[in-house]
Predicted model as a PDB file, atoms N, CA, C, CB and O in Angstrom, pLDDT in the B-factor column:
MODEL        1                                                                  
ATOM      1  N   UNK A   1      54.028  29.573  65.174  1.00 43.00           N  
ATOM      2  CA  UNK A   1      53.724  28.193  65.460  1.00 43.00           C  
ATOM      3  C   UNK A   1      54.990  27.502  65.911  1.00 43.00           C  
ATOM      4  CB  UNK A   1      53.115  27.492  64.237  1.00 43.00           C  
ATOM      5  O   UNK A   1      56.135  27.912  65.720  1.00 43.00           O  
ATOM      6  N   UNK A   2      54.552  26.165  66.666  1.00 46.00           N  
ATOM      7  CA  UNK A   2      55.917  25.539  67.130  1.00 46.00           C  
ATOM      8  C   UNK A   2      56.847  24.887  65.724  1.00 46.00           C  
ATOM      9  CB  UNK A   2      55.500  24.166  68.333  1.00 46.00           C  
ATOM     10  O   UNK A   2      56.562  25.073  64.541  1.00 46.00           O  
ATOM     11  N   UNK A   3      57.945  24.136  66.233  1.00 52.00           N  
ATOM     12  CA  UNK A   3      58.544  23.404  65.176  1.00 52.00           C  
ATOM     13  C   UNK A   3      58.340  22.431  65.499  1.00 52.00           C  
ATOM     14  CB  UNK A   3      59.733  23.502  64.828  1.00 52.00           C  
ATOM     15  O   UNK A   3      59.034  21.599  64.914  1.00 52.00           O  
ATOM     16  N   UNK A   4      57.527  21.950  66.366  1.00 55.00           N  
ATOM     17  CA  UNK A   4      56.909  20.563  66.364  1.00 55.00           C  
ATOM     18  C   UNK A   4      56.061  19.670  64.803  1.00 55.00           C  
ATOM     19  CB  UNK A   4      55.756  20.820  67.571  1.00 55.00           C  
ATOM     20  O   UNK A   4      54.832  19.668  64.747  1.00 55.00           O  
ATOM     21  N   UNK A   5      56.580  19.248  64.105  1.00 51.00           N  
ATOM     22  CA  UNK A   5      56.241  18.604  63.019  1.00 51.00           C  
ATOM     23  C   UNK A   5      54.575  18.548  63.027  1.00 51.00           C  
ATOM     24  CB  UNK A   5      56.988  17.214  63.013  1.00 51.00           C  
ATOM     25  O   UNK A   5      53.925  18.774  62.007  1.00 51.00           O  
ATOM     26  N   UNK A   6      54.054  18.263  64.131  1.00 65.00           N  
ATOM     27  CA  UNK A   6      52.595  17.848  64.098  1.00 65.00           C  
ATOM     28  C   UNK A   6      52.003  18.871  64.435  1.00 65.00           C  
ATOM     29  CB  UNK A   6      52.149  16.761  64.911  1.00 65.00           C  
ATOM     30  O   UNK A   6      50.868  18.724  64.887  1.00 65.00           O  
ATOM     31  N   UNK A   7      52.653  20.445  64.315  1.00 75.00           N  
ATOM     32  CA  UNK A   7      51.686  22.069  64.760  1.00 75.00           C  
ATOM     33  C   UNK A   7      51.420  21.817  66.516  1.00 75.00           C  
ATOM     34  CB  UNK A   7      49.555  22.208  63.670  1.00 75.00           C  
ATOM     35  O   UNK A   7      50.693  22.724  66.920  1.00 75.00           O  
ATOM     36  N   UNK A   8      51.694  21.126  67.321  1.00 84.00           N  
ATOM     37  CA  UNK A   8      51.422  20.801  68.506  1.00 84.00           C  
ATOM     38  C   UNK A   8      51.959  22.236  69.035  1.00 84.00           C  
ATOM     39  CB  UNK A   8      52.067  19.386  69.020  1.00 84.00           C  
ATOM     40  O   UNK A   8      53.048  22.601  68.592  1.00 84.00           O  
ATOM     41  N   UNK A   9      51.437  22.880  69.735  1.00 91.00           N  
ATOM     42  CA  UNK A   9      52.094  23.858  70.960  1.00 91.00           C  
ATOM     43  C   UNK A   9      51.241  24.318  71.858  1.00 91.00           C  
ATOM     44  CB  UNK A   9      52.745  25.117  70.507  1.00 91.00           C  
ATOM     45  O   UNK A   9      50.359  25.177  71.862  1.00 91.00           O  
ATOM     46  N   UNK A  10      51.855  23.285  72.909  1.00 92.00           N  
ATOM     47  CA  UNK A  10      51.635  23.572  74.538  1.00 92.00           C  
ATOM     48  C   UNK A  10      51.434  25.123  75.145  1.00 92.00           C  
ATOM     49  CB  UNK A  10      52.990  23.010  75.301  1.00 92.00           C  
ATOM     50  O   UNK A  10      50.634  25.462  76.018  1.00 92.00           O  
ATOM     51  N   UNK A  11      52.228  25.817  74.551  1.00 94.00           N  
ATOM     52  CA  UNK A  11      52.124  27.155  75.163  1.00 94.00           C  
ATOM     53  C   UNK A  11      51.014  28.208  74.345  1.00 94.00           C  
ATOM     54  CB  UNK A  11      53.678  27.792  75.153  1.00 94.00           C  
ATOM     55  O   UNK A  11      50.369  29.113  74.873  1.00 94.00           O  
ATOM     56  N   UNK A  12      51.004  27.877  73.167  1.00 94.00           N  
ATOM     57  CA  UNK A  12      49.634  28.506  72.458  1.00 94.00           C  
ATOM     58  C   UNK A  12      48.206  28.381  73.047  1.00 94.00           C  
ATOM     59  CB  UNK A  12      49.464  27.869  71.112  1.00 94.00           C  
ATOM     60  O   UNK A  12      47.319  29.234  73.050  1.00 94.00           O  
ATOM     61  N   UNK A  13      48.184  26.848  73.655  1.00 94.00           N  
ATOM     62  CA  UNK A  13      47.434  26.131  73.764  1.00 94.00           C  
ATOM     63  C   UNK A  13      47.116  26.513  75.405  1.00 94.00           C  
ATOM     64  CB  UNK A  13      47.889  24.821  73.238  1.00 94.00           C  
ATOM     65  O   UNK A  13      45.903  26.614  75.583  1.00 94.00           O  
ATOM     66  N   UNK A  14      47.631  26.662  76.196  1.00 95.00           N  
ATOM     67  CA  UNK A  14      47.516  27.407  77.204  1.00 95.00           C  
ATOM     68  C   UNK A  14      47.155  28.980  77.217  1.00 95.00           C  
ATOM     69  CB  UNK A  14      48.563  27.190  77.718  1.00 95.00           C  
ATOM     70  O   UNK A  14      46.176  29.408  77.829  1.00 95.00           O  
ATOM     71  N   UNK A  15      47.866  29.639  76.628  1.00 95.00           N  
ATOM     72  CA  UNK A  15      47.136  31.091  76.478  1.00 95.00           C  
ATOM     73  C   UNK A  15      45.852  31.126  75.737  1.00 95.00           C  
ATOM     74  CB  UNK A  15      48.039  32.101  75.721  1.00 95.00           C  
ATOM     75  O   UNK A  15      45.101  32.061  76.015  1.00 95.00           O  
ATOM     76  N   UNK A  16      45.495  30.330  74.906  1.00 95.00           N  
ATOM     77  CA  UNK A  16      44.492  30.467  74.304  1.00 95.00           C  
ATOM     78  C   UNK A  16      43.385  30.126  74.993  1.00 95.00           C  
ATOM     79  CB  UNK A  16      44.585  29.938  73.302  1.00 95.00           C  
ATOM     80  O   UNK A  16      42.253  30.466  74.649  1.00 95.00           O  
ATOM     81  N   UNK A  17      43.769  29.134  76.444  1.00 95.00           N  
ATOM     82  CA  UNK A  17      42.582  28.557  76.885  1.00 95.00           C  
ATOM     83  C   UNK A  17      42.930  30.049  78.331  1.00 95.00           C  
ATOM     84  CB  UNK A  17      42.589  26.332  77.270  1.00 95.00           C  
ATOM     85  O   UNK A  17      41.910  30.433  78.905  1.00 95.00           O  
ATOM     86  N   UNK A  18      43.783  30.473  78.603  1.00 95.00           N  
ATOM     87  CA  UNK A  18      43.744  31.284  79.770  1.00 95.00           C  
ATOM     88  C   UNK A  18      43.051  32.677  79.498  1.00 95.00           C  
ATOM     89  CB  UNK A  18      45.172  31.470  80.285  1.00 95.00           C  
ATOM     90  O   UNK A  18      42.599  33.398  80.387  1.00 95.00           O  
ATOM     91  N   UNK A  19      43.029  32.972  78.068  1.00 95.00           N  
ATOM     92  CA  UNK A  19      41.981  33.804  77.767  1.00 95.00           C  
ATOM     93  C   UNK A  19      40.367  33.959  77.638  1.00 95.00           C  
ATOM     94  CB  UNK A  19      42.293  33.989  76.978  1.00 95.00           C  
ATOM     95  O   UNK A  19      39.571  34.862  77.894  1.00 95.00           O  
ATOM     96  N   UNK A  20      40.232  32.151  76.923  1.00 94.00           N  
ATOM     97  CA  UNK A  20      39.085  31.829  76.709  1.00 94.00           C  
ATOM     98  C   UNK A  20      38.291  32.457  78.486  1.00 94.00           C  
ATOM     99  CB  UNK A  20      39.118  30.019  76.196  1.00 94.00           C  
ATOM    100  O   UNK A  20      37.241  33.062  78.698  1.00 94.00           O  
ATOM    101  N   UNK A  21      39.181  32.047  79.277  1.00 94.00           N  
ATOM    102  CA  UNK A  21      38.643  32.158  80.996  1.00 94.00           C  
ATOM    103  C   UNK A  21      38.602  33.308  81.221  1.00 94.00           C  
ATOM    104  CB  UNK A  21      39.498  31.569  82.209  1.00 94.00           C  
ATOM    105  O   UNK A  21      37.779  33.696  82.049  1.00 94.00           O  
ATOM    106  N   UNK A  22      39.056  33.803  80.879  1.00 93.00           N  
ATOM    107  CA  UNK A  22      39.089  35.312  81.141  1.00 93.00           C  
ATOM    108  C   UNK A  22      38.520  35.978  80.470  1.00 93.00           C  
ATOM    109  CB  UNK A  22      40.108  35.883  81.139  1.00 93.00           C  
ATOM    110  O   UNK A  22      38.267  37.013  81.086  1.00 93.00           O  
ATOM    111  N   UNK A  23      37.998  36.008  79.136  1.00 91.00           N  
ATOM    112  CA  UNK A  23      36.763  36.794  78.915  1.00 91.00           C  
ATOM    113  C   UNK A  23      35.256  36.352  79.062  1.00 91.00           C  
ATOM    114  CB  UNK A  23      36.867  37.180  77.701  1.00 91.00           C  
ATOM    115  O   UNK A  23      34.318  37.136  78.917  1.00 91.00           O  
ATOM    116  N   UNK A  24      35.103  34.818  79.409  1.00 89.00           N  
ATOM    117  CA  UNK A  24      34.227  34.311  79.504  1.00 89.00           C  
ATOM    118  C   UNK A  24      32.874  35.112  80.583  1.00 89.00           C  
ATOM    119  CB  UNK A  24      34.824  33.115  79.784  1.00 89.00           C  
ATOM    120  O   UNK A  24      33.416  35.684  81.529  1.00 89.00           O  
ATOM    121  N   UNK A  25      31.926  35.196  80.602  1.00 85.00           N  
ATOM    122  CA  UNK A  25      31.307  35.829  81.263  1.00 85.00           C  
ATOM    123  C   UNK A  25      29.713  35.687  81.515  1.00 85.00           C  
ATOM    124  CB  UNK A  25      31.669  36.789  80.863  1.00 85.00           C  
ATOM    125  O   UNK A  25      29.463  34.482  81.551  1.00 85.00           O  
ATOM    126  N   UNK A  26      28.617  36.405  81.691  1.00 82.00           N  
ATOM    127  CA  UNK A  26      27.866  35.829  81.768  1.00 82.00           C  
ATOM    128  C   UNK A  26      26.569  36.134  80.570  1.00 82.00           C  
ATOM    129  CB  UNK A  26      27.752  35.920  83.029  1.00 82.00           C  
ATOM    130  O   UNK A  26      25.395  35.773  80.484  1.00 82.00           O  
ATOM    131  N   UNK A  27      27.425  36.940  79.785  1.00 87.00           N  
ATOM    132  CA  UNK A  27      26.652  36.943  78.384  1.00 87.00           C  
ATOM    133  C   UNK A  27      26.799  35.831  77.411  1.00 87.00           C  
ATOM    134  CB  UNK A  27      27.044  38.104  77.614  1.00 87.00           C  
ATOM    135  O   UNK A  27      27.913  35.308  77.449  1.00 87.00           O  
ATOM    136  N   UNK A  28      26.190  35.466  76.780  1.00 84.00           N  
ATOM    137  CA  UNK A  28      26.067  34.586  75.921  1.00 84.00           C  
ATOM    138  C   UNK A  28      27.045  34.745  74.693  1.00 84.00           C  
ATOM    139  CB  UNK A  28      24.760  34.578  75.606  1.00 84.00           C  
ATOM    140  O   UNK A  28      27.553  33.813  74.069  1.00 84.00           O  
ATOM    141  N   UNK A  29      27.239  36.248  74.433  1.00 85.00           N  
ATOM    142  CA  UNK A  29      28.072  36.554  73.444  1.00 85.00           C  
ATOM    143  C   UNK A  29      29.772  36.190  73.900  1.00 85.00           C  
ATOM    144  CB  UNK A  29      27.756  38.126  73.118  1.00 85.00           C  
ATOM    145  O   UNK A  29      30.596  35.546  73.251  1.00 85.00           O  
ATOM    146  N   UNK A  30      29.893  36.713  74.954  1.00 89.00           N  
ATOM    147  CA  UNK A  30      31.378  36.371  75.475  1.00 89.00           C  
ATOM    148  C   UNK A  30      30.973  34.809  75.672  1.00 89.00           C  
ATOM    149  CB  UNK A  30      32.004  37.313  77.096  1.00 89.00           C  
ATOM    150  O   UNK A  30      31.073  34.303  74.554  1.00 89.00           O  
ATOM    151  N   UNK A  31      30.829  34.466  76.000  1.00 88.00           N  
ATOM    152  CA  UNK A  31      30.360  32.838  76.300  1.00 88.00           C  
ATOM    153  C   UNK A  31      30.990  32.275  74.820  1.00 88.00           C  
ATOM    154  CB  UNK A  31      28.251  32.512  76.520  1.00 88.00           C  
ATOM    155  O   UNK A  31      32.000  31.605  74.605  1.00 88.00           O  
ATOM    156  N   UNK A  32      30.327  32.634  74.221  1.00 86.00           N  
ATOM    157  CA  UNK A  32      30.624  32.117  72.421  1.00 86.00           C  
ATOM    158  C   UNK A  32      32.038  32.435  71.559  1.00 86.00           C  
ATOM    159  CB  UNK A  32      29.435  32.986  71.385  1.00 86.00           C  
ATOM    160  O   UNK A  32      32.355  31.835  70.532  1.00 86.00           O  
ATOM    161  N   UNK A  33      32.680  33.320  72.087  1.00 88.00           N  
ATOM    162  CA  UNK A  33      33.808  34.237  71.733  1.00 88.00           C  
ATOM    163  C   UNK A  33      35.005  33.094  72.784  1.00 88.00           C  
ATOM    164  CB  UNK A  33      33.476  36.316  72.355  1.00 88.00           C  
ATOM    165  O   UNK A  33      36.055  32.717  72.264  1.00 88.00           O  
ATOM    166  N   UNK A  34      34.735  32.778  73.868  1.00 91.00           N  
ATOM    167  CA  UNK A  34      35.320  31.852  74.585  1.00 91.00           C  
ATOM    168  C   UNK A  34      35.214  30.298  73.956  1.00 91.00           C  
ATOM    169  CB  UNK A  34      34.720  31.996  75.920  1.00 91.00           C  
ATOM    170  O   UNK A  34      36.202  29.574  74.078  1.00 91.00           O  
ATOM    171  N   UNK A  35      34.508  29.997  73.560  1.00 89.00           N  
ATOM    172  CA  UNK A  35      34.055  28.934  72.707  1.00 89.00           C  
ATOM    173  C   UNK A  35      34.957  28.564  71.719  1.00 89.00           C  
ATOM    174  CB  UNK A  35      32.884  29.240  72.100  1.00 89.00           C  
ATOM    175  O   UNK A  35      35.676  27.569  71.629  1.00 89.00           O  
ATOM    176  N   UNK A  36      34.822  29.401  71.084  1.00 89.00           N  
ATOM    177  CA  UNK A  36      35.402  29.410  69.987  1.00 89.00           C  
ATOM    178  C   UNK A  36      37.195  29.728  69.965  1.00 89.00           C  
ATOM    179  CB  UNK A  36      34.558  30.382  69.277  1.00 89.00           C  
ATOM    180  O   UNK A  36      38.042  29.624  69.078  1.00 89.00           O  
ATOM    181  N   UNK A  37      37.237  30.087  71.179  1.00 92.00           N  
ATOM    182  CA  UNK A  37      38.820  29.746  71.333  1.00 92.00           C  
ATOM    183  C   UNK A  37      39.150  28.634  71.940  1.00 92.00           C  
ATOM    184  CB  UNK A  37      39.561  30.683  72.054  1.00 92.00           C  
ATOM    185  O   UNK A  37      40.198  28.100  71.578  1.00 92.00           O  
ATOM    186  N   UNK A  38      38.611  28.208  72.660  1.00 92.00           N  
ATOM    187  CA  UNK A  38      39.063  26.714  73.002  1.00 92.00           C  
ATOM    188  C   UNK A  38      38.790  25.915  71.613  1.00 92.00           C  
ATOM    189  CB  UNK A  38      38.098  25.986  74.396  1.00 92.00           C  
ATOM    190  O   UNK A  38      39.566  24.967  71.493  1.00 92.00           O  
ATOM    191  N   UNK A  39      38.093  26.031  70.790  1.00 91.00           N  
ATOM    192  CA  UNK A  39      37.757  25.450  69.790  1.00 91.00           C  
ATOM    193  C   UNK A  39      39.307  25.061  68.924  1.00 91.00           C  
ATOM    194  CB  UNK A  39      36.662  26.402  69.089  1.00 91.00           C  
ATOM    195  O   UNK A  39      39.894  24.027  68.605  1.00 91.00           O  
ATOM    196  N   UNK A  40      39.566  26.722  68.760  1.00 92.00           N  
ATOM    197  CA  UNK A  40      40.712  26.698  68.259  1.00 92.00           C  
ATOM    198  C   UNK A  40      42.280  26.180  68.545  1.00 92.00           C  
ATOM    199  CB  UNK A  40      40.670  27.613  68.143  1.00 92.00           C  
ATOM    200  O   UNK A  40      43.127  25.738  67.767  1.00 92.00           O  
ATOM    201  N   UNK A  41      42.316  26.481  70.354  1.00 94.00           N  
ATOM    202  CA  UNK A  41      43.809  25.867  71.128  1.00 94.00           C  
ATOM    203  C   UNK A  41      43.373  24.619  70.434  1.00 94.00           C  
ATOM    204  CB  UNK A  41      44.082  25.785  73.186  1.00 94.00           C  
ATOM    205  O   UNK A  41      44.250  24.492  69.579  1.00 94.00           O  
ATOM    206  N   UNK A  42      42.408  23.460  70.263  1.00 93.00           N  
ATOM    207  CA  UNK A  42      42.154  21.909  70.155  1.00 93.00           C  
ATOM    208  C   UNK A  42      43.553  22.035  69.033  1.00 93.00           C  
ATOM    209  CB  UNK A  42      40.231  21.214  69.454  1.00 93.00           C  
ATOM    210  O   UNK A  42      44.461  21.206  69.105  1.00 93.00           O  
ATOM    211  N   UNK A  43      43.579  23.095  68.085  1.00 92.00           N  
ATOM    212  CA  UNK A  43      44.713  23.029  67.346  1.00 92.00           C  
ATOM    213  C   UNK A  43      45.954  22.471  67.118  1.00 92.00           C  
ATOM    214  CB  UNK A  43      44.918  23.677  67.369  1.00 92.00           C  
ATOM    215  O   UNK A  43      46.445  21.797  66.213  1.00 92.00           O  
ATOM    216  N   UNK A  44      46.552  23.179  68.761  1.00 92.00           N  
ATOM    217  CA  UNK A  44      47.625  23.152  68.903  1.00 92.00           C  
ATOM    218  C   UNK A  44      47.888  22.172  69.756  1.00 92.00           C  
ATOM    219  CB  UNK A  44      48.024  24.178  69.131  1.00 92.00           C  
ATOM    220  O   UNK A  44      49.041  22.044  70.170  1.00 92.00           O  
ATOM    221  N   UNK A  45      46.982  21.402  70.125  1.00 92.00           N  
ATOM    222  CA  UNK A  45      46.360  19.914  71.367  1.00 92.00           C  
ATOM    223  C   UNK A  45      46.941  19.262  70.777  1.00 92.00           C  
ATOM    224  CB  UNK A  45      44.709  19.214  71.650  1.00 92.00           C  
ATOM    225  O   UNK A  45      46.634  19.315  69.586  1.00 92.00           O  
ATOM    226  N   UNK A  46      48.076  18.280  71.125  1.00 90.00           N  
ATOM    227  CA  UNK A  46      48.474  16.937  70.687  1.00 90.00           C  
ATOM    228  C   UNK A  46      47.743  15.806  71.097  1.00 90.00           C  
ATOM    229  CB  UNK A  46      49.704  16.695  71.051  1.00 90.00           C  
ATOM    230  O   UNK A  46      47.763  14.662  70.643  1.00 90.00           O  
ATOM    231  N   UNK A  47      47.119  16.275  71.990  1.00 91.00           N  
ATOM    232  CA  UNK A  47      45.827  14.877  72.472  1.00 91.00           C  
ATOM    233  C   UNK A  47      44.480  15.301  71.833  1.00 91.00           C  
ATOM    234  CB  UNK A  47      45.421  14.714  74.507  1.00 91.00           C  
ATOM    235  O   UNK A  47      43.516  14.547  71.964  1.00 91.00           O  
ATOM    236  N   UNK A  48      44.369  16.357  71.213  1.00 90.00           N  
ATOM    237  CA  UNK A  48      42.779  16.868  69.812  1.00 90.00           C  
ATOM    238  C   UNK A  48      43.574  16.595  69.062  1.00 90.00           C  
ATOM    239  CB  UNK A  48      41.891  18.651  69.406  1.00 90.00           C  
ATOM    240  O   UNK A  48      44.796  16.739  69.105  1.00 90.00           O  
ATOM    241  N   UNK A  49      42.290  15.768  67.586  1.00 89.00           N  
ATOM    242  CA  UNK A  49      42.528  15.688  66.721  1.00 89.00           C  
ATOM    243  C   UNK A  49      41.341  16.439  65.821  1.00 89.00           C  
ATOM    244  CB  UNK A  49      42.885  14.513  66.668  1.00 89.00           C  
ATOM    245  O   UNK A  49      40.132  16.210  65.788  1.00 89.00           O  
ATOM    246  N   UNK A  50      41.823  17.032  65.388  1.00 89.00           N  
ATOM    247  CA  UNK A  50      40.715  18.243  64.754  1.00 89.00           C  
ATOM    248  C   UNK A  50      41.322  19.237  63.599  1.00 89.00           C  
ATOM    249  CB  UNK A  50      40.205  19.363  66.089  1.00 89.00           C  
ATOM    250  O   UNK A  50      42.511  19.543  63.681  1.00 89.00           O  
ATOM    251  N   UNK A  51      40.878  19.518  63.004  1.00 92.00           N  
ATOM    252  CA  UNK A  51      40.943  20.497  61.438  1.00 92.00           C  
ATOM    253  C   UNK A  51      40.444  22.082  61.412  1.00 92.00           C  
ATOM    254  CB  UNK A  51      39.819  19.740  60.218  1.00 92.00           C  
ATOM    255  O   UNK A  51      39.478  22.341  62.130  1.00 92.00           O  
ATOM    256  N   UNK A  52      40.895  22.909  60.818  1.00 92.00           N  
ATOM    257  CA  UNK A  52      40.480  24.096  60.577  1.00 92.00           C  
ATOM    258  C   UNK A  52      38.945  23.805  60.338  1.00 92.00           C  
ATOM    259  CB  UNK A  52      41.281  24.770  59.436  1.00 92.00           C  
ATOM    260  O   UNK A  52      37.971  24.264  60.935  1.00 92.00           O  
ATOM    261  N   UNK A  53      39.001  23.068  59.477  1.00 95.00           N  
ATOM    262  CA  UNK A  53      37.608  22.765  58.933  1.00 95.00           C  
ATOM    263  C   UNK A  53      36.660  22.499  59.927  1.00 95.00           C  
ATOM    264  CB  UNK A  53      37.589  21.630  58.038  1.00 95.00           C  
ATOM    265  O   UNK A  53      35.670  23.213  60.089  1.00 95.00           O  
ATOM    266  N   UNK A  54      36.948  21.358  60.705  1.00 94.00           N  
ATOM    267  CA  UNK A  54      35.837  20.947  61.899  1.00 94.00           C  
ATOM    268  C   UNK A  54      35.702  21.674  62.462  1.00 94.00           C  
ATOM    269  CB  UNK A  54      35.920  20.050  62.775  1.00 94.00           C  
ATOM    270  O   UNK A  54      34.536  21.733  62.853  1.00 94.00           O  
ATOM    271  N   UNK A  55      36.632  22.805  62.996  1.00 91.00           N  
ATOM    272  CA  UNK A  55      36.601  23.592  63.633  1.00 91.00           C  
ATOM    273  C   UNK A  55      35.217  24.878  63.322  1.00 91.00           C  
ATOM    274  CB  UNK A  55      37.952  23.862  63.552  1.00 91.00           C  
ATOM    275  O   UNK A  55      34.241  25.149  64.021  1.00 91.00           O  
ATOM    276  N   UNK A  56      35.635  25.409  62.090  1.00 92.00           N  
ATOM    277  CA  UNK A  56      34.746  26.215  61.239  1.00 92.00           C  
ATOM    278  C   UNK A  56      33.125  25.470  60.971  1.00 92.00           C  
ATOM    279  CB  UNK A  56      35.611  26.411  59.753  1.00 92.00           C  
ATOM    280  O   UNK A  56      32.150  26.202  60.802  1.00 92.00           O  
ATOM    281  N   UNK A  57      33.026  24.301  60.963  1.00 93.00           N  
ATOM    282  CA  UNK A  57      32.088  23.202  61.164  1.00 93.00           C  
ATOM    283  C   UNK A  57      31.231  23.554  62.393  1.00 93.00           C  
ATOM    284  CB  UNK A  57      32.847  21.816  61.355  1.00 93.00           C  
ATOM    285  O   UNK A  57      30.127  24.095  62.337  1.00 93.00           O  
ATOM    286  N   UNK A  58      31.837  23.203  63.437  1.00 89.00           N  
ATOM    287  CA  UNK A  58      31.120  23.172  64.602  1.00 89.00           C  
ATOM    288  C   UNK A  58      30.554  24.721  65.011  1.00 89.00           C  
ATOM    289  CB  UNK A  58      32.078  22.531  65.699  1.00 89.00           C  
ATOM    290  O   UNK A  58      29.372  25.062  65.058  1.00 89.00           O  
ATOM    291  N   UNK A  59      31.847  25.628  65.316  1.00 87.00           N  
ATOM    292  CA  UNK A  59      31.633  26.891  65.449  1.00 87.00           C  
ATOM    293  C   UNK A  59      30.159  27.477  64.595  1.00 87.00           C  
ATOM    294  CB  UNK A  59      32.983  27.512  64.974  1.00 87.00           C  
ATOM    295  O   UNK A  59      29.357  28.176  65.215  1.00 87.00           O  
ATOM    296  N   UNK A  60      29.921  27.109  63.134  1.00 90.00           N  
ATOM    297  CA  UNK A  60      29.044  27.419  62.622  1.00 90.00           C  
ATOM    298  C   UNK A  60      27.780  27.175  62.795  1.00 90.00           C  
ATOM    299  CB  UNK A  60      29.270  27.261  61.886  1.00 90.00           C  
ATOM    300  O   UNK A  60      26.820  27.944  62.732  1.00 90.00           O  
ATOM    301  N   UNK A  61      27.839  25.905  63.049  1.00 88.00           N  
ATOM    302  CA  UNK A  61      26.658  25.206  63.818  1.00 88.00           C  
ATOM    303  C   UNK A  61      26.250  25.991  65.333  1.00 88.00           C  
ATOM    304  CB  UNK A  61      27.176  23.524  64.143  1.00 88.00           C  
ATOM    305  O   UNK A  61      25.052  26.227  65.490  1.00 88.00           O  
ATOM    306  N   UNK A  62      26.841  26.243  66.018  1.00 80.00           N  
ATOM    307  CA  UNK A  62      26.444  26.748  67.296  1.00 80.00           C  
ATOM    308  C   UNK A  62      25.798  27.887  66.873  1.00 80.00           C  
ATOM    309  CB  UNK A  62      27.540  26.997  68.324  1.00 80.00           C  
ATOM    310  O   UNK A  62      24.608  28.180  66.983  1.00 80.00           O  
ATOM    311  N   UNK A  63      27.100  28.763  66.165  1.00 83.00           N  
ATOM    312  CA  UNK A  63      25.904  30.268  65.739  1.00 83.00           C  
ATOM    313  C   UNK A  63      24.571  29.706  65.044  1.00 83.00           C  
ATOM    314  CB  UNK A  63      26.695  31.579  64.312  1.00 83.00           C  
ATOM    315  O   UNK A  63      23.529  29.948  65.654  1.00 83.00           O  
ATOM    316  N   UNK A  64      24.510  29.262  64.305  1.00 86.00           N  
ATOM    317  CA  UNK A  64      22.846  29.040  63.708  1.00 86.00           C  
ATOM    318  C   UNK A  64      21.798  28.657  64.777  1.00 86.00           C  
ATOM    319  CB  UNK A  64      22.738  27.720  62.556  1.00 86.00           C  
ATOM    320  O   UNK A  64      20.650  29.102  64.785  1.00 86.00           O  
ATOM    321  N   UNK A  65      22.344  27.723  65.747  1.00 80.00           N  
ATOM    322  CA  UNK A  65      21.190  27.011  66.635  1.00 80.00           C  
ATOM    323  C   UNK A  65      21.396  28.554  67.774  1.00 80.00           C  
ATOM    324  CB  UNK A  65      21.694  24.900  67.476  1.00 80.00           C  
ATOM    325  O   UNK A  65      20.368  29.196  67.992  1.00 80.00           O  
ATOM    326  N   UNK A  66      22.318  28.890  68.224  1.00 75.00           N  
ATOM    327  CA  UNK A  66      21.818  30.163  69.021  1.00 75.00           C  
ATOM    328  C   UNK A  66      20.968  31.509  67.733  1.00 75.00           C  
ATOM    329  CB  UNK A  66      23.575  30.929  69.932  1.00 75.00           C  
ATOM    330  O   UNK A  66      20.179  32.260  68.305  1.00 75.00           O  
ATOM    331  N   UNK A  67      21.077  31.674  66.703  1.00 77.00           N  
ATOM    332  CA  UNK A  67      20.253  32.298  65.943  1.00 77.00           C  
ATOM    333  C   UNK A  67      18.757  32.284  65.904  1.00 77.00           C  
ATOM    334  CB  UNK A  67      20.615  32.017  64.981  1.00 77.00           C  
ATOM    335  O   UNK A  67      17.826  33.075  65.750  1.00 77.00           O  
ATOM    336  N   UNK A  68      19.005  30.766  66.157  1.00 73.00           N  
ATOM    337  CA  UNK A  68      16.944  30.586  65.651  1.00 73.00           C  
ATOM    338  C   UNK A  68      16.242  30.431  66.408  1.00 73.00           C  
ATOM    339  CB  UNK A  68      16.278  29.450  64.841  1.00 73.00           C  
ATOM    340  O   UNK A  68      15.047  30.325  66.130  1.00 73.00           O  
TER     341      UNK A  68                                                      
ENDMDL                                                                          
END                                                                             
């Protein structure tokens, strides 16, 4: 992680989203696996404000409504 006091890092936050693109695809499963990493860069976003928790929140929610 950075030593940015507020966990902020720009460069995490970029690979994480240059992957999300790159495995993204036209299955639903990679679709969701991409998801959920942008979910996560919001992390390292100094302009997201967001929690492990919300994170684990939302993510969870999507799997259930694609479940049923």
């Amino acid at each position: 992680m950075s030593d940015d006091p507020d966990g902020s890092d720009p460069e995490r936050v970029e690979t994480l989203r240059t992957i999300a693109d790159d495995i993204r695809a036209e299955s639903s499963e990679s679709k969701m696996v991409a998801a959920i990493l942008y979910r996560i860069s919001d992390l390292y976003d100094p302009d997201e404000e967001t929690s492990p928790r919300d994170i684990y929140l939302n993510m969870r929610e999507i799997i259930r409504t694609k479940e049923s």
